[in-house]
C-alpha positions as CSV (number, residue, x, y, z in Angstrom):
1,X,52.0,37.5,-40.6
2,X,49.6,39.2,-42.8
3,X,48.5,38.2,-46.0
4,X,48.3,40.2,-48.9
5,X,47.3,38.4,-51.8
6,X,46.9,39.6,-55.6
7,X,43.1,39.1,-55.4
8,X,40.3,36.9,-53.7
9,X,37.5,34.8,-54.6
10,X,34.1,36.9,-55.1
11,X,31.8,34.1,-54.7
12,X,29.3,32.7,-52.1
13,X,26.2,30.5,-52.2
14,X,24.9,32.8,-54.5
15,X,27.5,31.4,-57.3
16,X,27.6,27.8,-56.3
17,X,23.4,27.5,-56.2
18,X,23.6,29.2,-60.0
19,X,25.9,26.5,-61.3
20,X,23.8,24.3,-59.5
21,X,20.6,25.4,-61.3
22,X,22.7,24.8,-64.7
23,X,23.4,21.5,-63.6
24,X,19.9,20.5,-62.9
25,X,19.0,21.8,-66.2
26,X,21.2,19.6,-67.6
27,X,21.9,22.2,-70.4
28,X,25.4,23.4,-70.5
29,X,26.4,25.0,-73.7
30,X,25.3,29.1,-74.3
31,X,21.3,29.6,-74.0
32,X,19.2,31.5,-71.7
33,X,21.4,32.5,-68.6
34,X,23.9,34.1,-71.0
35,X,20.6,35.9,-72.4
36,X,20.0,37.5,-69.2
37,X,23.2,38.3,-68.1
38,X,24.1,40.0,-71.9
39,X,20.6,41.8,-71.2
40,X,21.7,43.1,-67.4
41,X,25.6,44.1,-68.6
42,X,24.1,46.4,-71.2
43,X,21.8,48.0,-68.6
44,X,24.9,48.6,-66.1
45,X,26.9,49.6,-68.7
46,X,24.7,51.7,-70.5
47,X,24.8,50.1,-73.6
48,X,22.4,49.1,-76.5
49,X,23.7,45.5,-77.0
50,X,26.0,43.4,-75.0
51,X,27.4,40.2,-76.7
52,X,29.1,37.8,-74.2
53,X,32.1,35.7,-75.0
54,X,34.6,33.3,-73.4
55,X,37.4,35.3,-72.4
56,X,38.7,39.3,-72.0
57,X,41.1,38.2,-74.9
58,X,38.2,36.4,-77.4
59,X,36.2,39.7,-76.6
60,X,39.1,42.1,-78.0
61,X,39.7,39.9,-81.1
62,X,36.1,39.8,-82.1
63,X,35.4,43.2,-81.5
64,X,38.7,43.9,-84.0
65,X,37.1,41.2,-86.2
66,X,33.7,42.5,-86.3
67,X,35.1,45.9,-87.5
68,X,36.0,44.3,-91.0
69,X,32.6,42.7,-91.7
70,X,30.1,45.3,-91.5
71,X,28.4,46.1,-95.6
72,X,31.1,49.4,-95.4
73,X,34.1,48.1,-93.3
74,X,35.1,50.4,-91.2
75,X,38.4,48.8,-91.7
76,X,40.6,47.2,-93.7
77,X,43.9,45.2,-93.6
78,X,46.6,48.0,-93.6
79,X,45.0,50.5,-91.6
80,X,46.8,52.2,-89.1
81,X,45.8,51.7,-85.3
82,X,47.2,53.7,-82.5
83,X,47.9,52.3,-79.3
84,X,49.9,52.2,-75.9
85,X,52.7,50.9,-74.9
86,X,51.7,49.3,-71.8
87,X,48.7,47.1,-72.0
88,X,47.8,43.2,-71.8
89,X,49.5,41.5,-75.1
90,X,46.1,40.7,-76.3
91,X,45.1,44.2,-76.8
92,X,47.4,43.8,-79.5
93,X,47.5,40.2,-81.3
94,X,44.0,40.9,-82.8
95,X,45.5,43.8,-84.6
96,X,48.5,42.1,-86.0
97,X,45.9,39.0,-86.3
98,X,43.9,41.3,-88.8
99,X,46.9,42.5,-90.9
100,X,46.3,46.1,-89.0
101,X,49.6,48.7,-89.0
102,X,50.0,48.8,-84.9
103,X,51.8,52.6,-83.9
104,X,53.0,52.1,-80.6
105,X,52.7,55.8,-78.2
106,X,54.1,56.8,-74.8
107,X,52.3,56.7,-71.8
108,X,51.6,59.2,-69.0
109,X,53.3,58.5,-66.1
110,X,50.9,59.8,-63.4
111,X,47.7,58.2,-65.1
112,X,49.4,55.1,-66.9
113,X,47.2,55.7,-69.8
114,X,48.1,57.7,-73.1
115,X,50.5,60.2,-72.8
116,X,48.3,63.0,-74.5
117,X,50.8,65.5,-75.8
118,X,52.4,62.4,-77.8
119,X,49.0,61.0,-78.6
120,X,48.2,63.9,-80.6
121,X,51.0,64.4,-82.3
122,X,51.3,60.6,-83.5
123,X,47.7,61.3,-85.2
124,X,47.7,61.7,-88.8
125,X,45.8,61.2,-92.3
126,X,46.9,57.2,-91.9
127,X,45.1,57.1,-89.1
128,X,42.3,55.1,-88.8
129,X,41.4,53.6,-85.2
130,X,42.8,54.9,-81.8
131,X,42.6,51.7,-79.4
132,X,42.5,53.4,-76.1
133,X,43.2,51.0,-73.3
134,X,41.8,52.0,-69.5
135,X,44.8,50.7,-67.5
136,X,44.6,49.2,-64.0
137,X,41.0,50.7,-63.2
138,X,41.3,54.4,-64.5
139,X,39.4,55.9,-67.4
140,X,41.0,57.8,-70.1
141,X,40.6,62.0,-70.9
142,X,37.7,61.0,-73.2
143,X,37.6,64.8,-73.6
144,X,41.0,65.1,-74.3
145,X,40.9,61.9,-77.3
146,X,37.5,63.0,-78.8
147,X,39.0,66.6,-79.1
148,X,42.0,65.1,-80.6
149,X,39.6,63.1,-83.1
150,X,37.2,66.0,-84.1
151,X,36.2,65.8,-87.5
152,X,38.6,63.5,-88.4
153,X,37.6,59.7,-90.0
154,X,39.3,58.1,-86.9
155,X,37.4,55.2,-85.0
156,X,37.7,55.1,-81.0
157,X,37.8,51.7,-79.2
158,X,38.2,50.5,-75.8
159,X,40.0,48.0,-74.4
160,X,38.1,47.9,-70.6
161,X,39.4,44.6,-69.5
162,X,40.9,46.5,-66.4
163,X,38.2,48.9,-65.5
164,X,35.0,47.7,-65.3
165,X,32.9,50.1,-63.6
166,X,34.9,52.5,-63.9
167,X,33.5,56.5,-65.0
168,X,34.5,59.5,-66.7
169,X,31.8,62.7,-65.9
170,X,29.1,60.0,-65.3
171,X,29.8,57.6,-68.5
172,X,30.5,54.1,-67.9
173,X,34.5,53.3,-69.4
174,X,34.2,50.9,-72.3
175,X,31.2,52.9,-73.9
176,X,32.6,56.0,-75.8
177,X,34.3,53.9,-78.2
178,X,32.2,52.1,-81.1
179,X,33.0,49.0,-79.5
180,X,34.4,48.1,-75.7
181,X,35.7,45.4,-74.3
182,X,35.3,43.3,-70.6
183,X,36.7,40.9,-68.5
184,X,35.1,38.5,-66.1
185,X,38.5,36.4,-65.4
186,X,39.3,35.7,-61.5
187,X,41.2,38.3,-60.2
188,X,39.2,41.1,-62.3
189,X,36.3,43.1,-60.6
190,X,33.7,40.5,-61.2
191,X,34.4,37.1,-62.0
192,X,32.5,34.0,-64.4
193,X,35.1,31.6,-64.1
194,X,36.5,33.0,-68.0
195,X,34.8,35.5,-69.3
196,X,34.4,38.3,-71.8
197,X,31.8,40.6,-72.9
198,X,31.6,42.7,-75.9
199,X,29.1,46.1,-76.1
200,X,28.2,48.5,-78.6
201,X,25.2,50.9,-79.9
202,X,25.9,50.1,-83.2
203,X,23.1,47.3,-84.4
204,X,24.8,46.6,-87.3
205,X,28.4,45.4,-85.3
206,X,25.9,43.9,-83.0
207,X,24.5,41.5,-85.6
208,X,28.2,40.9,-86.9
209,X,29.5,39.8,-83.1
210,X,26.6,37.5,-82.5
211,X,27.6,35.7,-86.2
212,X,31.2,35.9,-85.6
213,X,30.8,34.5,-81.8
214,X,29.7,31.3,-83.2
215,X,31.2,29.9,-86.4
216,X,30.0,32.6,-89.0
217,X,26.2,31.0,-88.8
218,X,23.1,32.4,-89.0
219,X,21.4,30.4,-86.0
220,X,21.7,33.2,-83.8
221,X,20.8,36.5,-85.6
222,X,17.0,37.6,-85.2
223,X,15.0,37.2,-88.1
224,X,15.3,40.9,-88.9
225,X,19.2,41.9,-89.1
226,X,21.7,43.5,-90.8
227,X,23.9,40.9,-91.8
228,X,21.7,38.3,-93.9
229,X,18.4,37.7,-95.2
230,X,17.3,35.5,-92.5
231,X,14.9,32.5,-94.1
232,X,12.1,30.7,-91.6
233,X,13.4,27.6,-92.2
234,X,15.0,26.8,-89.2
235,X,16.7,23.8,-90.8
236,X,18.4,25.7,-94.0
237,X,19.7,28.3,-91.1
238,X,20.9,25.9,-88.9
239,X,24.5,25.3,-90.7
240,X,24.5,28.8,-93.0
241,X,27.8,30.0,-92.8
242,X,28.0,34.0,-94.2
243,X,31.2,35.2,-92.2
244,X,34.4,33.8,-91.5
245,X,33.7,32.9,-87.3
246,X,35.1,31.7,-84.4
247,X,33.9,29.7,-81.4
248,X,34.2,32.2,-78.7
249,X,30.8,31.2,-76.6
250,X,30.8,31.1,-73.0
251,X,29.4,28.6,-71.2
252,X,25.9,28.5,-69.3
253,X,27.1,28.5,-65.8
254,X,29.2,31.4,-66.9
255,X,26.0,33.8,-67.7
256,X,24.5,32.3,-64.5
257,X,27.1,33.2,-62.8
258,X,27.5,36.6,-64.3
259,X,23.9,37.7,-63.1
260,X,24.7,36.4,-59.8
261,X,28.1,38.8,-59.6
262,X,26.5,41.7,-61.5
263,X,24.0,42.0,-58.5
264,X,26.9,42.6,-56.1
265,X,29.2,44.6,-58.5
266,X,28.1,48.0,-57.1
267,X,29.2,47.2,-53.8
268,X,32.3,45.2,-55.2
269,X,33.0,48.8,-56.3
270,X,32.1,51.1,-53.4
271,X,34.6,48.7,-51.2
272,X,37.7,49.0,-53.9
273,X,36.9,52.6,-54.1
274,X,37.3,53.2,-50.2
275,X,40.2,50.7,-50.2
276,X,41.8,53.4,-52.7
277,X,40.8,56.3,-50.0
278,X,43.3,54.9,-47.8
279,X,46.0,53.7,-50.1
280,X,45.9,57.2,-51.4
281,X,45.9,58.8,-47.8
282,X,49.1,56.8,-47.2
283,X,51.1,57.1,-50.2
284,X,50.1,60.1,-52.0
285,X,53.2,62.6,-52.2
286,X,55.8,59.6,-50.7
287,X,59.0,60.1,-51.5
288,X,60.1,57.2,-53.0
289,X,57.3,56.2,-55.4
290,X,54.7,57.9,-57.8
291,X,51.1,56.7,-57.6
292,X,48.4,56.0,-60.0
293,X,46.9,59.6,-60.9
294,X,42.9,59.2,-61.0
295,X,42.0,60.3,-64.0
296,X,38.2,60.7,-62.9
297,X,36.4,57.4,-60.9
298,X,38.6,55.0,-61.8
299,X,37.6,51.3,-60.3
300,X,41.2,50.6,-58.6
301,X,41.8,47.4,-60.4
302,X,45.0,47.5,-58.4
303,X,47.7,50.0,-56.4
304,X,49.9,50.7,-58.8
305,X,53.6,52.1,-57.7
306,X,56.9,54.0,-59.2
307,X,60.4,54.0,-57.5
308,X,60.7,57.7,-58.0
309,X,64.2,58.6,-60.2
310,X,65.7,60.3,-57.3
311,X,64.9,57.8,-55.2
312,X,67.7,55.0,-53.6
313,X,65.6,52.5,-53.9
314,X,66.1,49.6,-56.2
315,X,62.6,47.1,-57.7
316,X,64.2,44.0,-56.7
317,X,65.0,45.2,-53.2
318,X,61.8,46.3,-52.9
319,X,59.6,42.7,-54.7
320,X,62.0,40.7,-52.2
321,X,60.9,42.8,-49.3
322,X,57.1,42.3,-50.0
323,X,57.1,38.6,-50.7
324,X,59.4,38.4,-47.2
325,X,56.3,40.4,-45.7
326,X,53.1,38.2,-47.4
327,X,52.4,40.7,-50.2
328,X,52.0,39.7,-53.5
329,X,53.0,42.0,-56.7
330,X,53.0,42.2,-60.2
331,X,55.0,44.1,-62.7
332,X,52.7,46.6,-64.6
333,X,50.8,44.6,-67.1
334,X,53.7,43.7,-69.6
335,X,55.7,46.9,-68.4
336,X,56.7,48.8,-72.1
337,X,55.3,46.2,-75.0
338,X,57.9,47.3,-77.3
339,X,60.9,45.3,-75.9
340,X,59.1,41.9,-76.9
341,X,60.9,39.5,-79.0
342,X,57.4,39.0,-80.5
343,X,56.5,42.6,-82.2
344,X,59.2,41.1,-85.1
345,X,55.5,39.3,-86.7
346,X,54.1,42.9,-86.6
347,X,53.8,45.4,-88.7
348,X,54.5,48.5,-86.2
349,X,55.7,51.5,-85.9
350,X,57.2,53.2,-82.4
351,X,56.4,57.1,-82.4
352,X,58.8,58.8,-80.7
353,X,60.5,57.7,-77.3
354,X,58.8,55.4,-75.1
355,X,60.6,57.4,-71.9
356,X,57.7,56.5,-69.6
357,X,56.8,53.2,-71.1
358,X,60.5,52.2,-70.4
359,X,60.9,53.8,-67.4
360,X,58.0,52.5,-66.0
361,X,58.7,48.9,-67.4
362,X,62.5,49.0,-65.3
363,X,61.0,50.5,-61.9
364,X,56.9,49.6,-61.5
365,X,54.7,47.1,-59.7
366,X,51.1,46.6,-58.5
367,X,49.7,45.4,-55.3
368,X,46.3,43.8,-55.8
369,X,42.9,45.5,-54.8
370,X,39.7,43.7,-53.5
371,X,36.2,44.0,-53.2
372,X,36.5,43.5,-49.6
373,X,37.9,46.2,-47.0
374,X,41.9,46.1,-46.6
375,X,42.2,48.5,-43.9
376,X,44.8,46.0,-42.5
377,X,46.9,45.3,-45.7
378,X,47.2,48.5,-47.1
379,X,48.4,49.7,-43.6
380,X,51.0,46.7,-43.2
381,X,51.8,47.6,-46.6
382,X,52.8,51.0,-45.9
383,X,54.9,49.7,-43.1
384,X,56.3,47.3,-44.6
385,X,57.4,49.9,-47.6
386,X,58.6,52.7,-44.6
């Protein structure tokens, strides 16, 4: 039978000599491999300053965090922070985490990412951040948000975890907010083990993620920054707390082995890319499930599906049938966030219906995608759901 797993390991030699040259260093915590790799991610993403971190999740809270501690903070406990209702739970806990007023909107149903029509229309004077979140690969309408936006105090951030590499008119996803976030975990499009990475053009949140990263200290901020009045003394600065911190550095062998996977992330891409070719040959217009809409280049984190509402089909019928047949699945991130026990420690509001969100939540799943060619998979995949 053929196997269809979620994801697959992206390593080689390549990845096991890098932890290798870690080991004979005998240096393990952050230092000069995570350098490198923070200075390469910026160049591929197209970004001033990239800041490194242990996890997707530790990226999203310290970019949240890093947003309350510039001189003028561009925000404050209170605020109100748009977001959608399908995403990864930790797109959210750094907002409740920072005392931030969560409003919950719909998504689209074709793209998976903000339902636009309810997006604007959930924007007002309270507003102070949209947190758009690229879901399973695809960019958002930037066009669409930033028109939204227009002359309005209202911060954009990303939440990329999902879509590295992915493009909208040329622009890597992750950069038209102030701040974006990345993951590097296993099954994601590159992987360090855990990993995170933060980026930005802003010099000033750059200074405030490289303090924040590591315990609030000085030790790390160039003599000339934004944040404090760096001394020489190397010893004063050693233990100089100025902000409240975290620890949230990645290990060495994780920036080695980011440099190594970076190297091969373009044709990681160009293999997911024509995986999605012939997923969407298959299944476009089927008549028992909706597809992921590609909103521009998206970077097919995974094959996303919806039983269709005039379809016979049931989700359970269908899961059972693909785990009979060696095919893994997934619901749709957390399905529609709303419905968890845990939003009762937020402060929230719901705008509107979540129609999609709820639909999507009782009748969605994912197949994984690979960097690899899944000519076969996708094809007993189709069969399998014919």
């Amino acid at each position: 039978m053929i196997k269809y797993p979620l994801a697959s390991s992206t390593w080689d030699e390549k990845e096991i000599n890098a932890i290798q040259s870690v080991i004979a260093k005998d240096m393990y915590t952050m230092g000069e491999s995570v350098k490198q790799f923070e200075t390469d991610f910026a160049k591929f993403a197209g970004s001033k300053y990239a800041v490194m971190v242990n996890s997707g999740s530790s990226a999203n809270l310290l970019a949240v965090g890093a947003l309350f501690y510039t001189k003028n903070p561009k925000l404050k406990r209170g605020d109100e922070v748009i977001v959608p209702a399908v995403s990864w739970s930790t797109t959210y806990y750094p907002l409740y985490q920072y005392g931030l007023k969560l409003k919950f909107v719909d998504v689209d149903l074709n793209t998976l990412n903000f339902d636009l029509a309810q997006l604007e229309k959930a924007v007002t004077n309270n507003t102070k951040m949209i947190l758009a979140v690229n879901l399973l690969g695809n960019p958002n309408d930037f066009d669409a948000i930033n028109k939204i936006i227009a002359g309005r105090d209202i911060l954009l951030m990303e939440d990329n975890c999902e879509s590295m590499g992915a493009e909208y008119k040329g622009k890597q996803a992750g950069t038209f907010g102030v701040l974006g976030t990345f993951s590097t975990f296993y099954s994601h499009h590159m992987a360090t083990m855990e990993g995170g990475i933060v980026v930005t053009d802003d010099e000033e949140l750059y200074h405030v993620l490289l303090c924040i990263r590591a315990h609030g200290w000085t030790r790390h901020l160039p003599k000339e920054n934004k944040v404090s009045n760096k001394s020489d003394d190397w010893f004063e600065e050693s233990f100089r707390f100025i902000l409240p911190g975290y620890n949230f550095r990645p290990v060495e062998m994780s920036g080695a082995i980011g440099i190594e996977q970076l190297k091969k992330l373009p044709d990681f891409l160009e293999k997911r890319r024509e995986n999605a070719v012939l997923f969407n040959s298959l299944f476009a217009n089927h008549k028992d499930f909706y597809i992921q809409q590609d909103i521009d280049n998206s970077s097919w984190f995974g094959f996303s599906f919806i039983i269709k509402p005039e379809s016979s089909l049931k989700r359970s019928d269908v899961v059972k049938k693909l785990e009979e047949n060696g095919i893994d699945c997934r619901p749709i991130v957390t399905g529609d966030f709303t419905k968890n026990e845990v939003l009762k420690f937020f402060d929230y509001e719901i705008f509107g219906e979540m129609k999609n969100a709820q639909y999507l939540d009782k009748n969605g799943f994912f197949v994984g995608n690979h960097q690899v060619p899944l000519t076969e998979e996708i094809k007993h995949l189709y069969n399998v759901l014919s």
